[in-house]
C-alpha positions in Angstrom: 50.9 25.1 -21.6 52.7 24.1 -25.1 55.3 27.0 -24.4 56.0 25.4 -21.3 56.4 22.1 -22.5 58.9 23.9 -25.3 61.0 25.5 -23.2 61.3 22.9 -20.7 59.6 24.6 -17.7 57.4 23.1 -15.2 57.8 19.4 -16.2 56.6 18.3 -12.8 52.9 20.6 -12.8 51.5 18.6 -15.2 47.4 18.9 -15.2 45.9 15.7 -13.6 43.7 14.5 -16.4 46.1 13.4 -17.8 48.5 10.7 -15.3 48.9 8.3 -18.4 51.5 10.5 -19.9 54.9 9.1 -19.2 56.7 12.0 -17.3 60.1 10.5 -18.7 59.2 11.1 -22.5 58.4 14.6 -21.6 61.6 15.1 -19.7 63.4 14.6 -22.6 61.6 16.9 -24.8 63.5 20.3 -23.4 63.9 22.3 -26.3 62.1 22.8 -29.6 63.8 21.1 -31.9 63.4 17.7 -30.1 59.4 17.9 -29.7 58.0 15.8 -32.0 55.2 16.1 -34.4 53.5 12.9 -32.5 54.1 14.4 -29.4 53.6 17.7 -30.5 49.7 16.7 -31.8 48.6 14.4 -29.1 49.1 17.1 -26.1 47.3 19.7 -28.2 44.4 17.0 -28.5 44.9 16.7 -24.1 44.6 20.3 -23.9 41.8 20.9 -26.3 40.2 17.9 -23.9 41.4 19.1 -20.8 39.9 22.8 -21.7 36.5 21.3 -22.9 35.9 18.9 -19.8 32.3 19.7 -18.3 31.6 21.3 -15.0 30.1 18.5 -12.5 27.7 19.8 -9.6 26.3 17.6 -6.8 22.8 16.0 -7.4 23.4 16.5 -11.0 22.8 12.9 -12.6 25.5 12.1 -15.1 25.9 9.3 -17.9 29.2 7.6 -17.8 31.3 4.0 -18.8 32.2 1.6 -16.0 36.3 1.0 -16.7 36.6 -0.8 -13.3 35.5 -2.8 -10.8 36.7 -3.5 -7.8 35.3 -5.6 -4.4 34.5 -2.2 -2.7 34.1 0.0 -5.7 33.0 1.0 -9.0 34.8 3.7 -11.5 33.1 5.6 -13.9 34.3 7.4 -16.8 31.8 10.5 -18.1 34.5 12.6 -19.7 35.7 13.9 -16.7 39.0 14.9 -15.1 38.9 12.1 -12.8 36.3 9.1 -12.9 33.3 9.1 -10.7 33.8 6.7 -7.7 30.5 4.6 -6.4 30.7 2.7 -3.4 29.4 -0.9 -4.3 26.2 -1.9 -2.7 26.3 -3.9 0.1 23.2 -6.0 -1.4 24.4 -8.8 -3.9 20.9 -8.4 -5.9 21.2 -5.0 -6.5 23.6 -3.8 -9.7 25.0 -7.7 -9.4 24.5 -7.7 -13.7 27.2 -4.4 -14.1 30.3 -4.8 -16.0 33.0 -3.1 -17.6 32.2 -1.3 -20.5 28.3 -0.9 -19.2 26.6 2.5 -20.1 24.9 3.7 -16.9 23.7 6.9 -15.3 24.7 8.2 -11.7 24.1 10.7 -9.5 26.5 13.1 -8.5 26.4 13.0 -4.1 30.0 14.6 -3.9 32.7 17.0 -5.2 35.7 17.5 -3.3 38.5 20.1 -4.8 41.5 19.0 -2.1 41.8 16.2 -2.7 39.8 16.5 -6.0 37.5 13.9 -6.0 33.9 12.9 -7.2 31.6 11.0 -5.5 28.2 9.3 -7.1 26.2 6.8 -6.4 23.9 4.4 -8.4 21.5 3.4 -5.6 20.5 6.5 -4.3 19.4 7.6 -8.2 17.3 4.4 -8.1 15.7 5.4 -5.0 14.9 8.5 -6.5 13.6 7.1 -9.7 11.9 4.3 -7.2 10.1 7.5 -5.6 8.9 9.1 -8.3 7.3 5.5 -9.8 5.8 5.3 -5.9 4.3 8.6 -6.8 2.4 7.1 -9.9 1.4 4.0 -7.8 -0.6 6.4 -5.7 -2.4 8.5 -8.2 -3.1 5.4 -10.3 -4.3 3.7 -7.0 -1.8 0.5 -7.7 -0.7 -2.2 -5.2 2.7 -2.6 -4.5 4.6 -5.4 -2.1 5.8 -4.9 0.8 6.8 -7.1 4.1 5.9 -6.8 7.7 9.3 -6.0 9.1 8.4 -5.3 13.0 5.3 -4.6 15.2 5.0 -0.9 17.5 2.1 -0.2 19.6 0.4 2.1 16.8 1.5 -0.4 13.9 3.8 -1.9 11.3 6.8 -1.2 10.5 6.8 -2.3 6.0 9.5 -2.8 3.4 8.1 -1.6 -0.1 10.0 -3.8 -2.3 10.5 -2.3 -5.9 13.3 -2.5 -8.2 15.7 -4.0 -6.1 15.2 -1.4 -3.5 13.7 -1.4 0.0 11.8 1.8 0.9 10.1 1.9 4.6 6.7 2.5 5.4 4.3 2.5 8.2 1.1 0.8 8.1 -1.4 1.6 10.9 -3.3 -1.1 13.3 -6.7 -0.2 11.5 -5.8 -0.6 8.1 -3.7 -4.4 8.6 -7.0 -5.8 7.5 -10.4 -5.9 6.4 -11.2 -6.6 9.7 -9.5 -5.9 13.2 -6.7 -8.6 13.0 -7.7 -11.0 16.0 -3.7 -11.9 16.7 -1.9 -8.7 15.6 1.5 -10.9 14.9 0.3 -13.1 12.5 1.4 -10.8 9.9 4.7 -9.9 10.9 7.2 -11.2 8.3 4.9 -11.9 5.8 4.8 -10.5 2.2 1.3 -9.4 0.7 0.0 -6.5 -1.8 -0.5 -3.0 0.2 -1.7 -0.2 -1.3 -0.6 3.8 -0.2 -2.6 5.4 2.0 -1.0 8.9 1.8 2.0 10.5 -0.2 4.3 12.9 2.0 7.3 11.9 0.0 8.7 15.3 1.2 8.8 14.1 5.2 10.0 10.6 3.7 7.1 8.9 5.6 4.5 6.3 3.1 1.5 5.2 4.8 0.5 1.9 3.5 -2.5 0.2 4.0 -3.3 -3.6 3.3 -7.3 -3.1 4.4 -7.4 -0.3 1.5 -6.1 -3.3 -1.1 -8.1 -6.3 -0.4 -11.0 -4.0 -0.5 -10.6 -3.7 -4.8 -10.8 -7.9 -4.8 -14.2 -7.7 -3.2 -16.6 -7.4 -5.9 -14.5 -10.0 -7.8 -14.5 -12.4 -5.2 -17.8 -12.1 -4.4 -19.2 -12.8 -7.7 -17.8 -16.8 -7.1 -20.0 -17.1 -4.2 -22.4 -20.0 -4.6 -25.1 -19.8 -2.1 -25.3 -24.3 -2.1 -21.5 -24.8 -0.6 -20.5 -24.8 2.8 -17.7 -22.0 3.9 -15.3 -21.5 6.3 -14.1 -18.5 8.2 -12.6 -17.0 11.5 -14.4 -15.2 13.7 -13.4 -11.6 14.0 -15.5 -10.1 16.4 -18.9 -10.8 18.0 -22.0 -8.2 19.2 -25.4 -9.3 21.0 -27.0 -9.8 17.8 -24.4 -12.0 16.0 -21.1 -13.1 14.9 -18.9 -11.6 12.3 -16.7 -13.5 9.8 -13.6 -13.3 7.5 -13.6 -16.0 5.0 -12.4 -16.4 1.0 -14.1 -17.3 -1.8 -12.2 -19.9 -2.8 -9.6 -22.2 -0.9 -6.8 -20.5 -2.7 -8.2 -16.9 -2.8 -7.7 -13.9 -0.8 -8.9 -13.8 2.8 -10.8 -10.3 2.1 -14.9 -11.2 2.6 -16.7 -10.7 5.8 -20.1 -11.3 6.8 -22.4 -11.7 9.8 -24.1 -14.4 10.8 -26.9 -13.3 12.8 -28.2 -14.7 16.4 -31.0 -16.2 15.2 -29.0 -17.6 12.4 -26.6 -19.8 14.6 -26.8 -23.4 14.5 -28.4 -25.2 17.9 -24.7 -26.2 19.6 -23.9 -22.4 19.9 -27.6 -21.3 21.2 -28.2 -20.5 24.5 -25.2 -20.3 27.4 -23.0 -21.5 24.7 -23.3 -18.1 22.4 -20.4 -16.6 25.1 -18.0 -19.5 24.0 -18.0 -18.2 20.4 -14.6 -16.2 20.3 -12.3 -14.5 18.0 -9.9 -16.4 16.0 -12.4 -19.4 16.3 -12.8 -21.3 13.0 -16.5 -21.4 11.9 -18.3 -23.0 9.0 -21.9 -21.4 7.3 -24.1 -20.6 4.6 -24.2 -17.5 1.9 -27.7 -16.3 2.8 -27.8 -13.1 0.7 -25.4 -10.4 -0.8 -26.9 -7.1 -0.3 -26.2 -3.6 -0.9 -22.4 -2.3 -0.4 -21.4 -5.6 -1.0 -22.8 -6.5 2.4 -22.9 -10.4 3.1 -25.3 -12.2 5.3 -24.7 -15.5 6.4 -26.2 -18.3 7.9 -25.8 -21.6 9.9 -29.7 -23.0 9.4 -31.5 -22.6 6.2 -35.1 -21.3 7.1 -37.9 -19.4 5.9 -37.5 -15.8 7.7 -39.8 -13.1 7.9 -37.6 -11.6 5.6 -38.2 -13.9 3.0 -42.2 -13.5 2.7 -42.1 -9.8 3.6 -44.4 -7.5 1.3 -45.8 -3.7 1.1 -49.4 -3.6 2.5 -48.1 -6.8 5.1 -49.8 -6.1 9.0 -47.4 -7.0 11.9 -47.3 -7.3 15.7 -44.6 -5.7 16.6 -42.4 -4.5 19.8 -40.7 -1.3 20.2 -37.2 -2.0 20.7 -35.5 1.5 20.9 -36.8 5.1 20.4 -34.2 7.9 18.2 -34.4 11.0 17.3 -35.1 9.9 13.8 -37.4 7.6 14.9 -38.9 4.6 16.8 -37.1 0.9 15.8 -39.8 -1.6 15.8 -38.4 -5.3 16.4 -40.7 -7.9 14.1 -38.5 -11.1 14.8 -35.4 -11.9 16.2 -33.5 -10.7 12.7 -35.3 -8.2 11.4 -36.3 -4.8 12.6 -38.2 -2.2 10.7 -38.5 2.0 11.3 -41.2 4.1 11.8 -40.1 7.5 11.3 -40.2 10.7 14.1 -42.9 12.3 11.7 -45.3 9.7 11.4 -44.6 9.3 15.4 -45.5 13.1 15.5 -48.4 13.4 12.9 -50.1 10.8 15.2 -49.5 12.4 18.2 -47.7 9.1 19.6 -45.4 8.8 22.9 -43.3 4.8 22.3 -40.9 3.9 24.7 -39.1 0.4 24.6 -41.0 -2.6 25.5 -44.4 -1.4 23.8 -46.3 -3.7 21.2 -48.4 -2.5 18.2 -49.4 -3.1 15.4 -47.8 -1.9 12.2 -48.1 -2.1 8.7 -45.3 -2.1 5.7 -45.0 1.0 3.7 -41.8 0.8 2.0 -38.9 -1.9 1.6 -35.7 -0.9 0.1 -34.5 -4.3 -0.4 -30.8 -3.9 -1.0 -30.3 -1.8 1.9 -32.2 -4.5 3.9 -34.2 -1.9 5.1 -37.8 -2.0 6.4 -40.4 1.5 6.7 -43.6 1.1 8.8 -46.8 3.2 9.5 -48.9 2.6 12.7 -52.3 0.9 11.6 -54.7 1.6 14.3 -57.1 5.0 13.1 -56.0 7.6 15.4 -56.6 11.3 14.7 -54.1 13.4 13.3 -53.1 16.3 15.1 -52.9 20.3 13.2 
């Protein structure tokens, strides 16, 4: 390179890194004598550069300078040849706090040798930081926000908002709730803590799921329960036995408790023919009457003494068979509470029950946080070998 240069040969083939040398000051330096020892000193420091300039490879992430910005792009300077050219984001809120002289790292999505010509890009390396910090959020079982961008027959289309970035996911009808959502669009557009359902980063797909989230505020919320004040809920769904409600804790809590109010349980202007009228998406006001087991809540419209309430072991009951299983018979002793008498009892007695028939029983076990209710048959009958 420096004997060309001496001799005056191939002025014009200069090496591209280096356009900020003025062609004309080389033109005149044609023979030894006139090269300078400025001149001289400064192209051996290019060409020491020029022959220690790095290798760049695509997806390789790279730390450079901004020297430039422009309204479509962004030049990078990482030692380099040529500077690394990043198409500015269309989004104002992401990058909007780069300037010149900023030290920032980029990933390399492009290398072009005719014209030569490198290609990164700042977003894409945030995605990919973004997915690896999605990746913790699921092993650490962390919430995230995201917004309901559309509805489809099996779902939601989300946004995962994080660091700037929007990364789509799906969230399915059954996990939009803690319940079954009684007006599926009533979530569509709104923003709200999800939490991932499954990782398959390598298909690009994140199942999200809102139900799995407001689950974790349960046993919180439930602790502010005060069994004195009046609540109010909607209606999510409603069986033959009773009525099942979403509520919150507190006015400005999450809408993430449920409870049933049973049949029995309903105040008097719902009794009767009027028990059909009682919908989904109705607004309802009741009672805490108990939180058992699993978090389960009962709830009630009348405060009265129950069977429930005065049960004990050793207690004789009429009773009435209401269904027979193959675990056993279900013995109905009010209108809210059923007990079990089990298939070997049924067996060791030589019994035959079939719904409708009434007997006598008596209470052998109660397993109160279950809510559950065990019975024996009282009358002396002989036991078969």
């Amino acid at each position: 390179m420096i004997k060309e240069l001496i001799e005056g040969e191939n002025i014009g083939s200069l090496p591209d890194p280096f356009p900020f040398l003025e062609k004309e000051k080389i033109l005149k330096v044609k023979t030894k004598g006139d090269i300078s020892t400025e001149y001289l000193e400064m192209y051996l420091k290019m060409e020491e550069s020029f022959n220690n300039l790095r290798e760049v490879k695509e997806n390789e992430v790279v730390t450079g300078t901004i020297v430039a910005i422009n309204e479509k792009d962004i030049f990078i300077d990482f030692g380099n040849k040529d500077y690394i050219y990043v198409d500015k984001p269309k989004k104002a809120n992401i990058l909007a706090d780069l300037k010149v002289g900023d030290t920032i790292d980029v990933l390399i999505i492009k290398v072009t040798e005719k014209p030569y010509l490198i290609k990164g890009s700042i977003t894409e390396l945030i995605k990919q930081n973004v997915h690896n910090k999605i990746k913790d959020y699921f092993e650490n079982q962390m919430p995230l926000i995201a917004t309901v961008n559309s509805i489809i027959p099996a779902g939601y289309m989300m946004d995962i908002h994080m660091d700037n970035i929007t990364i789509e996911s799906f969230m399915p009808n059954t996990l939009a709730g803690v319940n079954k959502l009684y007006n599926p669009e009533s979530i569509v557009g709104k923003t709200f803590e999800v939490m991932l359902e499954t990782l398959q980063q390598e298909k690009g797909v994140y199942v999200v799921s809102r139900r799995k989230y407001l689950k974790t505020l349960i046993p919180t919320e439930i602790k502010k329960l005060n069994h004195t004040d009046v609540y109010s809920g909607k209606v999510t769904g409603t069986t033959p036995f009773g009525v099942f409600i979403q509520f919150k804790a507190t006015p400005d809590g999450p809408d993430c408790l449920t409870g049933m109010v049973h049949k029995a349980n309903i105040s008097e202007e719902w009794q009767g023919d009027k028990w059909n009228t009682i919908l989904p998406g109705m607004d309802i006001d009741f009672y805490i009457k108990e939180v058992i087991k699993n978090n389960k809540i009962i709830l009630t419209q009348i405060f009265k003494e129950s069977l429930w309430d005065t049960i004990k072991v050793g207690k004789v009951l009429n009773g009435k068979v209401k269904v027979v299983k193959n675990f056993g018979a279900l013995i109905e002793l009010d209108e809210e509470t059923t007990g079990l008498i089990q298939t070997s009892y049924i067996n060791r007695y030589n019994k035959t029950l079939k719904a409708g028939d009434e007997l006598k029983v008596k209470i052998i076990s109660l397993i109160r946080d279950d809510r559950k209710i065990y019975l024996n048959f009282t009358d002396k009958l002989k036991i078969t070998k």
